[in-house]
N, C-alpha and C positions, 0 to 999 in steps of 0.2 A: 662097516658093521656097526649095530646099534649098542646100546648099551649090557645088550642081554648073548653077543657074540651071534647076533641074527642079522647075515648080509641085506643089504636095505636094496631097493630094489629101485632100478633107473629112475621112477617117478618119484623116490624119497629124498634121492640126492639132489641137492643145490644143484644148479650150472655155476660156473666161473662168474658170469655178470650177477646171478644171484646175492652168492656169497658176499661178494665185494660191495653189492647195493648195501648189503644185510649189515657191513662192515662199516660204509660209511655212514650209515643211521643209528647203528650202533655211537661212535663218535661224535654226532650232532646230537644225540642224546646226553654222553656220558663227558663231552667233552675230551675224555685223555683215558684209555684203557692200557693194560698190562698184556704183555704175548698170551700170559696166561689165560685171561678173562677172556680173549677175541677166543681163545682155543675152547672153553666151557659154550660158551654163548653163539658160537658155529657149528659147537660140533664137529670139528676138523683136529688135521693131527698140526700139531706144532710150527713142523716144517710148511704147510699149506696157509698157515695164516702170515707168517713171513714172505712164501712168494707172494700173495695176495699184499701185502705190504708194502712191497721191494715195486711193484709194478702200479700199486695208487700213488708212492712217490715223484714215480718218474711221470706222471700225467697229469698228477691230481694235485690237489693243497690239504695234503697228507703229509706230516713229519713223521720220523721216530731218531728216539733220542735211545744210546745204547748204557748199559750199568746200573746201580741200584737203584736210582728215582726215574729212571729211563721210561720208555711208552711209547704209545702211537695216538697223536690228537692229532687235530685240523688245525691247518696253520693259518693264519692270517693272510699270509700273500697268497694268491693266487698263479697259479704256475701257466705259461702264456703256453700253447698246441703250437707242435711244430705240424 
């Protein structure tokens, strides 16, 4: 749903590769964002910018660090594809 509690309609919602392109240009831009800020700047709920998170770690050169200065940036090493 949008901001106004009006269900968004197949063509408004992101796909999964969307999102995640949208996530990691987000980062190339911003360098290092908060859960919160990925959840504003998606449009997604909470839990959806974590799995999208949880699944750029395991493939990508995607960190996140967890507690008060915590975040999600682009790491330097490059993660090798199994």
């Amino acid at each position: 749903m949008d901001q106004n509690n009006v269900p968004l309609t197949r063509e408004e919602k992101m796909t999964v590769w969307d999102r995640r392109v949208s996530l990691l240009e987000y980062l190339q831009e911003n360098k290092r964002a908060t859960v919160d800020e990925l959840v504003n700047e998606l449009n997604v709920s909470r839990r959806r910018v974590l799995r999208d998170v949880t699944a750029l770690t395991q493939k990508h050169a995607v960190g996140a660090v967890r507690g008060r200065y915590g975040g999600v940036y682009l790491s330097k090493i490059k993660m090798r594809r199994d």
